[in-house]
C-alpha positions as CSV (number, residue, x, y, z in Angstrom):
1,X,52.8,-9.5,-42.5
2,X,54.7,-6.1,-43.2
3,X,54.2,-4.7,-40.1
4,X,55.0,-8.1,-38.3
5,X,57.8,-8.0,-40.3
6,X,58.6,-4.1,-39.0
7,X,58.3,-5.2,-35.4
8,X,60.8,-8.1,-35.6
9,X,63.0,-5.7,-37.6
10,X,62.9,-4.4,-34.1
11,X,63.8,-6.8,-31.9
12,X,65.8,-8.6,-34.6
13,X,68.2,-5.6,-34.7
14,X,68.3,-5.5,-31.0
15,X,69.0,-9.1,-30.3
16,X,71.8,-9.1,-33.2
17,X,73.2,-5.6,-32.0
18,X,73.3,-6.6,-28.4
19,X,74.7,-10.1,-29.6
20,X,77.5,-8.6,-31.5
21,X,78.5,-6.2,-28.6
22,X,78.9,-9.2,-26.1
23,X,80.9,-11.3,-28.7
24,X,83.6,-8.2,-29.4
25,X,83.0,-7.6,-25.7
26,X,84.2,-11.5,-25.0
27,X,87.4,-10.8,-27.0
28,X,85.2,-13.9,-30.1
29,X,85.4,-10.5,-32.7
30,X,87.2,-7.5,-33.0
31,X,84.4,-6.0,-35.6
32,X,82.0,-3.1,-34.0
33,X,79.3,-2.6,-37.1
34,X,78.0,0.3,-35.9
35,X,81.4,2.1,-35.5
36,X,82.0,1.0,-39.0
37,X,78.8,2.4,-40.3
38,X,79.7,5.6,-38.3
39,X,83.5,6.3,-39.3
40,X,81.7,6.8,-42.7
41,X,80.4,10.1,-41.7
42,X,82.7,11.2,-38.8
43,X,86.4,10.2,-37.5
44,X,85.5,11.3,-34.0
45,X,84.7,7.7,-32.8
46,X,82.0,8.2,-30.1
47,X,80.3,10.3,-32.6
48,X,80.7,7.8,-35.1
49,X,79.7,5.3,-33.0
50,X,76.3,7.4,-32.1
51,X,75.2,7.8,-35.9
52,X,76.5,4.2,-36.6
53,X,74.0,2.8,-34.4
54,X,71.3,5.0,-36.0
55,X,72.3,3.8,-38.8
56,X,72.3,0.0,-38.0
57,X,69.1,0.4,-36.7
58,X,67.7,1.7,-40.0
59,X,69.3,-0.8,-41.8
60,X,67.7,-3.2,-39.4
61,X,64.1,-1.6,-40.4
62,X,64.7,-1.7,-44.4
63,X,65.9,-5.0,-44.5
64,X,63.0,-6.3,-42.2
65,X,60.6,-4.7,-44.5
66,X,62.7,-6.7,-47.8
67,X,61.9,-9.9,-45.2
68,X,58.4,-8.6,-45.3
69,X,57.9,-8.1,-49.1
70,X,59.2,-11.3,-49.6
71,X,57.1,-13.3,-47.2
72,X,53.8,-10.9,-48.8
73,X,55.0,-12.0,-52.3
74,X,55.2,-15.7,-51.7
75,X,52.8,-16.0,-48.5
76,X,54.8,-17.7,-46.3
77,X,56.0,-16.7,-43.4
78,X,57.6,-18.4,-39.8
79,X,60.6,-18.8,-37.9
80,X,62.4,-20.9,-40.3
81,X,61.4,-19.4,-43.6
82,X,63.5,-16.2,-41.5
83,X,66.3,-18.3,-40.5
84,X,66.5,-19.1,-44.6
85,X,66.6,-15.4,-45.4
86,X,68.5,-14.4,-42.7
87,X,71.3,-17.2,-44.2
88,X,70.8,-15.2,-47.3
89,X,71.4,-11.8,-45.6
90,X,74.2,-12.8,-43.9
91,X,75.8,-14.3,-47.1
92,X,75.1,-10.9,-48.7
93,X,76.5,-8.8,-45.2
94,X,79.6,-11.4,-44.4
95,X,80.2,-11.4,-48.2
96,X,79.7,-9.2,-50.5
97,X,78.7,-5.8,-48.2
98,X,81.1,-5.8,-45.7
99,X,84.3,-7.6,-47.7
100,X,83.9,-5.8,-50.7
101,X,81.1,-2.7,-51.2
102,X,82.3,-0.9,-47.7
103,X,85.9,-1.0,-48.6
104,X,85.4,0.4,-52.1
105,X,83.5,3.5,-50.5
106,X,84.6,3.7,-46.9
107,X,86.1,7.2,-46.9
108,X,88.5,6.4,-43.5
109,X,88.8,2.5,-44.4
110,X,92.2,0.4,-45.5
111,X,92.0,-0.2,-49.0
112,X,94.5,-3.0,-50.6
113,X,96.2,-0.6,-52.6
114,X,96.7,2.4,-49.3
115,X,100.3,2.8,-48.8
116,X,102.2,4.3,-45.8
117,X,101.7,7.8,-46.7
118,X,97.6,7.4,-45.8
119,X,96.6,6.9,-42.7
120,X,93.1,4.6,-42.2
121,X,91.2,4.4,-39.4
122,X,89.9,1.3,-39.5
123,X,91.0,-1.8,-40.9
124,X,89.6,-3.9,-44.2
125,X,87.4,-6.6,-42.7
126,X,89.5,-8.9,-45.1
127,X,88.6,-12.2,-46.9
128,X,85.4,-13.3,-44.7
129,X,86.4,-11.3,-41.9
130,X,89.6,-12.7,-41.3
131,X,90.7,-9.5,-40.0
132,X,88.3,-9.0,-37.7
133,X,88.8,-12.6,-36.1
134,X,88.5,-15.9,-36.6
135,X,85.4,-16.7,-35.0
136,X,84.0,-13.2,-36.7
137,X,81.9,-15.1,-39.8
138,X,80.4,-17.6,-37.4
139,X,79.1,-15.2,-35.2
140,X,78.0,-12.7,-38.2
141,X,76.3,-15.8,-39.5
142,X,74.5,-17.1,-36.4
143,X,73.2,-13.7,-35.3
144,X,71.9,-12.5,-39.0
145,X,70.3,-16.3,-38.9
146,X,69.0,-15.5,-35.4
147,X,67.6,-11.7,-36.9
148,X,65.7,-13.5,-39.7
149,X,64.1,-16.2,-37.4
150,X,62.7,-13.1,-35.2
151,X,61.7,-11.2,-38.3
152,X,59.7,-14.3,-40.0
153,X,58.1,-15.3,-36.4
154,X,57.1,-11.9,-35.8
155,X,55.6,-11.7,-40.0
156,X,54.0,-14.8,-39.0
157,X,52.0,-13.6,-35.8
């Protein structure tokens, strides 16, 4: 199951990459993960963008391989047990990660308490990731749900 799990990691990552790329592409969100992930490590934004999609990628890996441990620890695994998890994941990513950890420690990211003196690079994704757009959440949600389904069909194969 771990290595099924690896494997949808994969193509989960892909899918939800290239889906987020075609929403902010379609004007539905303004929010570019890996270019958030990147402008941790490097204001030059194509540079940023480069190692934010290594970045995103890895992610994609280690959280396909939590998918994996927990479908090896309660040996279950499928489509819909993913599409659970993923709803969990992008509870924790549209919640917790993005609206509070990456603000906290984002060296080049709008803090509430920045004043005019500071310039940031990017803005604070904001209470569910208002600022990012209003249709932002739903498609954070319905692409992490569509990452878990992969990862649990894949586990289950």
């Amino acid at each position: 199951m771990i290595l099924g799990a690896l494997a949808g990691g994969l193509v989960g990552t892909v899918v939800l990459t290239t889906g987020s790329r075609l929403a902010q592409q379609l004007g539905w969100t303004r929010m570019d993960i890996p270019l958030l992930l990147g402008t941790i490590f490097s204001a030059e934004r194509s540079r940023a963008s480069t190692i934010g999609y290594a970045i995103h990628f890895g992610n994609g890996l280690v959280f396909s391989l939590a998918y994996g441990l927990v479908f090896e620890a309660t040996g279950r695994s499928g489509w819909l047990f993913g599409l659970l998890l993923g709803a969990v994941h992008a509870a924790f990513a549209g919640g917790g990660l993005l609206n509070v950890l990456l603000p906290a420690v984002h060296p080049r990211m709008g803090k509430p308490w920045t004043d005019a003196r500071s310039t940031p690079v990017l803005e604070p994704p904001g209470f569910l990731l208002s600022n990012y757009g209003r249709t932002t959440l739903l498609w954070t949600f319905a692409l992490h749900l569509a990452y878990g389904a992969i990862v649990g069909l894949f586990a289950s194969l």
